[in-house]
N, C-alpha and C positions, 0 to 999 in steps of 0.2 A: 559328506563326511562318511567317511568309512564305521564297520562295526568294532574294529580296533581304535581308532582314534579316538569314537565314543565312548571304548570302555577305560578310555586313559584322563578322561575327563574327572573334576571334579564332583561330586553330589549337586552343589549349586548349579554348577555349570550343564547339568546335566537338563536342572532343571529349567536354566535360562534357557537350553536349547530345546527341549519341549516343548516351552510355552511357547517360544517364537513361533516352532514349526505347528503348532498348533493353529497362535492367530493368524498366521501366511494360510491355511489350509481353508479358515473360515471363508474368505471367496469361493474360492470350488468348491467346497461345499454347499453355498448357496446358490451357484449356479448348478451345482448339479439335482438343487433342491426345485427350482423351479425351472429344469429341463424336463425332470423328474412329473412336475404339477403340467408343463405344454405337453409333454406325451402322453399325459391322463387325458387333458381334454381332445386331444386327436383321435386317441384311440377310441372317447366316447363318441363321435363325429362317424370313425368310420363304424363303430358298429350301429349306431343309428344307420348311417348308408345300406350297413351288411342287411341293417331290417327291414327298410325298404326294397331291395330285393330281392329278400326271403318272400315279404309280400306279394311283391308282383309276379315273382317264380310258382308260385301256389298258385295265385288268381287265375294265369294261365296255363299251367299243366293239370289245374283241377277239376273233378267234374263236376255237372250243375249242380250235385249237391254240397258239394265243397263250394263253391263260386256262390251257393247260399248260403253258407253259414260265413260271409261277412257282411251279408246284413241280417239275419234269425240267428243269432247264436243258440248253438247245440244242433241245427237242423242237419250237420253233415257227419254228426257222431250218431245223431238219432237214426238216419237214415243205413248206417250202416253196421245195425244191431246194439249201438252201445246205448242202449236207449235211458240207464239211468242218469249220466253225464249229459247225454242230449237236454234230458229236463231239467237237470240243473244247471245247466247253461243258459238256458232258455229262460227260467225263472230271474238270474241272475240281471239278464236284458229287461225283463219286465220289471222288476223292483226298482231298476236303475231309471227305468222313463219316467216310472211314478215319485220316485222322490225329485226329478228334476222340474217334475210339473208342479210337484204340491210343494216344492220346499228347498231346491237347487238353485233353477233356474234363475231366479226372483233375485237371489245371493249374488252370483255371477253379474246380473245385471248392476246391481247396484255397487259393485267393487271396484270400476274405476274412477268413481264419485267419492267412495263409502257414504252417501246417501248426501238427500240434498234440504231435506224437512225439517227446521227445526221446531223444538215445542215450543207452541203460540199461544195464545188466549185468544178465543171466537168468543163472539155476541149471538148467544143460541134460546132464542125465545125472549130475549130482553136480560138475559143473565150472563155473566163472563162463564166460560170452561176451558176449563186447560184440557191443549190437546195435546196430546203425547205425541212425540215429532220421532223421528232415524234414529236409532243410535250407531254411529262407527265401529261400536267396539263387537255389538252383535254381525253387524255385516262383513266386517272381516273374519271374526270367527268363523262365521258360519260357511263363510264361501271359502277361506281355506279348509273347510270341512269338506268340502263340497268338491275342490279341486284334489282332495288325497282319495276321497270316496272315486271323484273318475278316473283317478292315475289306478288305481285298483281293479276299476273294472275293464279298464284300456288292458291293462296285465293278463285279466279274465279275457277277454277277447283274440287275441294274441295265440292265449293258448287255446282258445277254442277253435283256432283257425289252424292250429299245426295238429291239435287233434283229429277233425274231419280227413287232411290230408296225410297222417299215417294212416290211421282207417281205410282210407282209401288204398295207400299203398298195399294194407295187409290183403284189403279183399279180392285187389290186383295178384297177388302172388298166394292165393285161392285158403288163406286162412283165414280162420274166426276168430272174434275179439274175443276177451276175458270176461266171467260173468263176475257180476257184483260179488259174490260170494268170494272170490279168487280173488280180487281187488283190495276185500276187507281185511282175507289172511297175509297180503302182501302190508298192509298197512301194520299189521299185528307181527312181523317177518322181516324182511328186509328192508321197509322203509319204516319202520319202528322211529325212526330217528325223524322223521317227519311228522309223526302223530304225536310224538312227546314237545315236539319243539314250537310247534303249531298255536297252540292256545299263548304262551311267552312271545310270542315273536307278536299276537295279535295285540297284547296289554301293552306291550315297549310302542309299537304304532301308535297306540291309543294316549299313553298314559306320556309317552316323550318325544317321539315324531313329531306329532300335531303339535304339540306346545314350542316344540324347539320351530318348527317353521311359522309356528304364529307370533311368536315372540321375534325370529329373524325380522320378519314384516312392521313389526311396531316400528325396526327400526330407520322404516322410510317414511313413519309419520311425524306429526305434530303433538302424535299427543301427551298429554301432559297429567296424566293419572284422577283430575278433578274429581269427576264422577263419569257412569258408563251410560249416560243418556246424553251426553253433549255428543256435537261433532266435530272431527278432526281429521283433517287433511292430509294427500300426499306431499310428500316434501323432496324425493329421489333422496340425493346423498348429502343433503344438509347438514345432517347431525354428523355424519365422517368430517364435513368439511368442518364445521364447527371444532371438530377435535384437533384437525389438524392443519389449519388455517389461523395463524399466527397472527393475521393483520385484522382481518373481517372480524374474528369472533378472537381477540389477543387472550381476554381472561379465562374460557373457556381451554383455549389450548397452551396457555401455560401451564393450567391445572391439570392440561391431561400428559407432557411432558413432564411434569415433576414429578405427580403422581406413579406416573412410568417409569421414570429413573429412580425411584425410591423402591419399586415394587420391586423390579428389578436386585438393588440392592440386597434388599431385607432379604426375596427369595435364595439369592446366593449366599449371603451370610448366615441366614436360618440354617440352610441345608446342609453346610460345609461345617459347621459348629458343631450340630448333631451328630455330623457322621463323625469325625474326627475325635471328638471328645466320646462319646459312645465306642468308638474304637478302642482308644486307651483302656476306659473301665473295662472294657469285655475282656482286655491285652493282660490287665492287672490278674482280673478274675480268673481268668484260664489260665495264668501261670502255674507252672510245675511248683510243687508246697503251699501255696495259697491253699487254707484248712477253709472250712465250714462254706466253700464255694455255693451249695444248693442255696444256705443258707442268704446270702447275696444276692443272687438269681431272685430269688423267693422275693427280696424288699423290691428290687426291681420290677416287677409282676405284679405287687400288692398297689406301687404306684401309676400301674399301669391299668388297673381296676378302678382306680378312683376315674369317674368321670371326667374328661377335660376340660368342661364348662365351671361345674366344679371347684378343680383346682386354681379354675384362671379366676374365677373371680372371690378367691379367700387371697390368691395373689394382689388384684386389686386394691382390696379392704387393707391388706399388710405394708402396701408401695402410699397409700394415703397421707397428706400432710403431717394426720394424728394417728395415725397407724402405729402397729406394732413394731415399725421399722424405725419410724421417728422417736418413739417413744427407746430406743435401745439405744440408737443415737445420743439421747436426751441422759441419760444414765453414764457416758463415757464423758458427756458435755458440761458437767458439772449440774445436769439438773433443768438444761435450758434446752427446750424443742428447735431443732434448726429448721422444721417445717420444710424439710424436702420436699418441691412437689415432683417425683421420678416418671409421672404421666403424663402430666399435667404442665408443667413449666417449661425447659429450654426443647425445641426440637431433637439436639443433638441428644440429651437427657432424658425424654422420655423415646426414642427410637432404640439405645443403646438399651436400656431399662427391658424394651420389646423383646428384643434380641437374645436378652437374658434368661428372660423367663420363658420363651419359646424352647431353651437348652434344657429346663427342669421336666418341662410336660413333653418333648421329644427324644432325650435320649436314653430313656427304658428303653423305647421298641427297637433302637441302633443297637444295644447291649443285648438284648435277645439273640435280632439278624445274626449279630457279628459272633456271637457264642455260639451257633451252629455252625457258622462257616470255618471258623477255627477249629471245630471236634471235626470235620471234616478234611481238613488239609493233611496230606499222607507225612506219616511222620518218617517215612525214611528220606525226604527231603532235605528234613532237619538233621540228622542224623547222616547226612551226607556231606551236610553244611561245616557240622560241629569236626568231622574229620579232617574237611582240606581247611580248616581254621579259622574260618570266618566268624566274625563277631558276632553278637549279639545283635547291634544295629545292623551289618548286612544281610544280617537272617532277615531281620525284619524289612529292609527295602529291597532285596532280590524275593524273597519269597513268599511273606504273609502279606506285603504291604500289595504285589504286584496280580494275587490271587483273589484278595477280597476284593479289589478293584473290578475286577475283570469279573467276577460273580455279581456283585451287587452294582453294576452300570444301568442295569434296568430301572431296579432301587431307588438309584443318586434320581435319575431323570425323573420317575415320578415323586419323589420326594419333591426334588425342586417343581415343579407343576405345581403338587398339593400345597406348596407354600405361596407360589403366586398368589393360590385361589386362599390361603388361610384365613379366612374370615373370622374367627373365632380367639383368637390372640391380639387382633388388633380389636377389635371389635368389644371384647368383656374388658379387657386390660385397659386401653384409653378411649375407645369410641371416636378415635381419630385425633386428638386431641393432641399437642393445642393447636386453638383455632387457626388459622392463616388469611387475613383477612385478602391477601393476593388471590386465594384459591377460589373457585368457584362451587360454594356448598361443601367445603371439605378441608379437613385439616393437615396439620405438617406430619402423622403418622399414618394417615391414610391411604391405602395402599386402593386399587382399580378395582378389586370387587366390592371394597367396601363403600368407597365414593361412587358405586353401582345404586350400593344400597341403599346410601342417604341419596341418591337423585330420583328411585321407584319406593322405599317408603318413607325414607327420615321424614324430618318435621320441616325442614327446608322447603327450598323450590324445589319442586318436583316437573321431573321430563324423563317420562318412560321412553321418549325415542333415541332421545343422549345416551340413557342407560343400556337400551337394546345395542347401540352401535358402539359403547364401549364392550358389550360382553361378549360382541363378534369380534373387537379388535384382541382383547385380551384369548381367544379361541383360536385368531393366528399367530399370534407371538408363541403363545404355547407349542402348538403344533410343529410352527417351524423348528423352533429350539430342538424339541423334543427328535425330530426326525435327524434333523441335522446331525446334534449330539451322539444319536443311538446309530446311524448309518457310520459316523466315522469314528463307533468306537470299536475294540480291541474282540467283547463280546460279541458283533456281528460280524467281524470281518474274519476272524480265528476262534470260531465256536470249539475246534478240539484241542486249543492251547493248553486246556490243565484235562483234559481228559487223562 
């Protein structure tokens, strides 16, 4: 279709042919999404190759004391003046032998078991004692402790091996290293940016690395949260297959289809609701003669202060059979409570209900966005608009509608994410609720992180490994959406379109 043919179209038509060219586009864009994932893992392949013979290029252009410092880390810096990095290479080696002796090693061993001792009761002197047996949840800990602490010190190594061999080059081409002193005002100087970011980058390792790869790992077990002195087993990909193994495990991966299409749902309808109605108000607000505007701004900002735990659950107490909702009901009704349960009762009923109240506590923060983005848009636009005669609506779908768009595409996407993951609306509002007795642990408004929740703490059956392998799978759906969305929108591809 031509750009004339286009602009002879109808508004509707406009939009039927968007949307089509939109969902035709979704294939290529997923293949270009996961061309996009095979040329990540290649390129990781060859530069794994590139290091093996960066390696073997050192080992032999190097001299012996380079050629030793791949087994004495620091000996080929030490050897070649840098003698305070020599000794902290060196140390680095030695700390690393002794935690593998006294407290690694041991971990690793027992990782492809996670242990094999359970707690028994001996006959010791004629008397029972309980003997504390393995626990699983320690030895995987510890050994993926064990295996971040040697990818760290693999790193350290690495670079102790490319240091020796600049040193080497420097003293080849007859200059002297830098002293400590020089080194510290670089640190305080041009790599300022290293010394600030250093101690952060060491807590995010500590505090979400580790956890995120030990929690990845649950989810090739068995275990099922009991307690942390039993043992439990590897399983590979049983809990994925579980999920999505319709014959083997049917109630299992019904519940994790529905649950997916619902989550699905609610996040598109959450996110679209917000934006859209938030738009309007900010549209009303910012209109030209609309008086006491700050004033407006202001209630919107006061409700956006109230905490949104908070609000969600005076929400709850007011949606209640005997609530303040029933009871105004009860008032038009002659006096008689219809006991709405809006949570609680039909799925369709309390999902819609979700939906609703997700519009009260989301679209302050849309009426904010969208309020800056409107005092931003050049008004001689509009003013260019109002001459060649264009309406009021094509003001608004050629120009305010096609700019906020194009500004807040970052926005829509993590909006929509944040809504996958919205824990906190389903969760105070109906707790999942109602029941579903087809699901497995989980209700007809329960969305995948929350049916996370009830399968690692509810009061249900509990399987932290189901759980782990749902919050990897909800990790790709995100991801992909997200890249997908954002590579083939308007913001990546024509970043100076409203410049």
């Amino acid at each position: 279709m031509t750009y004339v043919e286009y602009k002879q179209l109808s508004p509707w038509q406009k939009f039927t042919y968007n949307f089509t060219k939109t969902i035709k586009a979704l294939p290529g864009g997923l293949a270009k999404f996961f061309k996009g994932i095979g040329m990540a893992i290649v390129n990781f392949f060859v530069g794994i190759g590139k290091g093996f013979k960066f390696y073997g290029t050192t080992f032999v252009k190097g001299d012996w004391a380079t050629k030793l410092s791949y087994v004495i880390f620091g000996f080929g810096s030490f050897h070649k003046g840098k003698y305070y990095k020599g000794i902290l290479y060196f140390l680095v080696e030695c700390l690393y032998v002794l935690f593998l002796i006294f407290f690694g090693a041991e971990q690793l061993y027992w990782l492809p078991t996670l242990g094999i001792i359970e707690q028994h009761t001996e006959i010791i002197d004629g008397f029972p004692v309980v003997v504390q047996g393995q626990s699983s949840m320690q030895i995987l800990l510890y050994a993926t402790l064990t295996l971040v602490v040697t990818l760290v010190v693999f790193i350290i190594y690495i670079s102790n091996i490319k240091d020796a061999y600049y040193h080497q080059q420097l003293k080849e081409r007859g200059e002297k290293p830098t002293s400590l002193k020089t080194d510290a005002k670089e640190f305080l100087d041009g790599k300022y940016h290293i010394t600030l970011l250093s101690f952060p980058i060491l807590m995010i390792c500590i505090f979400n690395i580790l956890p995120l790869i030990f929690m990845i790992l649950i989810a090739f077990t068995n275990y099922n949260g009991t307690d942390h002195i039993n043992l439990f087993d590897w399983v590979g990909f049983q809990n994925f297959g579980n999920l999505l193994n319709v014959v083997d495990s049917a109630k299992k991966a019904q519940t994790f289809f529905g649950i997916a299409g619902w989550t699905l749902i609610w996040a598109v309808a959450a996110t679209f609701s917000n934006y859209i109605l938030g738009m309007i108000v900010a549209l009303m607000i910012n209109k030209k003669g609309i008086k006491l505007k700050s004033v407006f701004r202001t209630m919107f900002v006061i409700t956006i202060a109230v905490p949104q735990f908070v609000s969600l659950l005076l929400m709850s107490q007011l949606l209640a059979e005997d609530g303040a909702f029933n009871m105004l009901l009860a008032y038009f009704n002659g006096g008689v409570n219809p006991h709405i349960n809006f949570l609680g009762g039909s799925a369709l009923t309390a999902r819609l209900t979700v939906i609703i109240v997700n519009c009260w506590v989301g679209i302050p923060y849309t009426i904010l966005s969208m309020s800056g983005i409107l005092m931003n848009i050049p008004e001689d636009l509009y003013e260019s608009a109002r001459i060649d005669g264009a309406s009021p609506f094509k003001t608004f779908t050629k120009i305010t509608l096609p700019y906020m768009i194009f500004v807040t595409t970052p926005q829509l996407i993590t909006a929509f994410v944040g809504n996958i993951n919205n824990f906190n609306v389903i969760f105070l509002l109906t707790g999942g609720n109602p029941s579903n007795p087809d699901y497995f642990n989980a209700g007809h408004t329960d969305i995948l992180v929350t049916w996370l929740y009830n399968l690692s703490m509810g009061s249900g059956v509990q399987d932290y490994g189901l759980a782990s392998a749902i919050g990897i799978l909800v990790f790709i759906i995100c991801a992909t959406l997200s890249l997908i969305i954002y590579n083939n929108s308007k913001s990546m591809k024509d970043e100076e379109a409203f410049s």
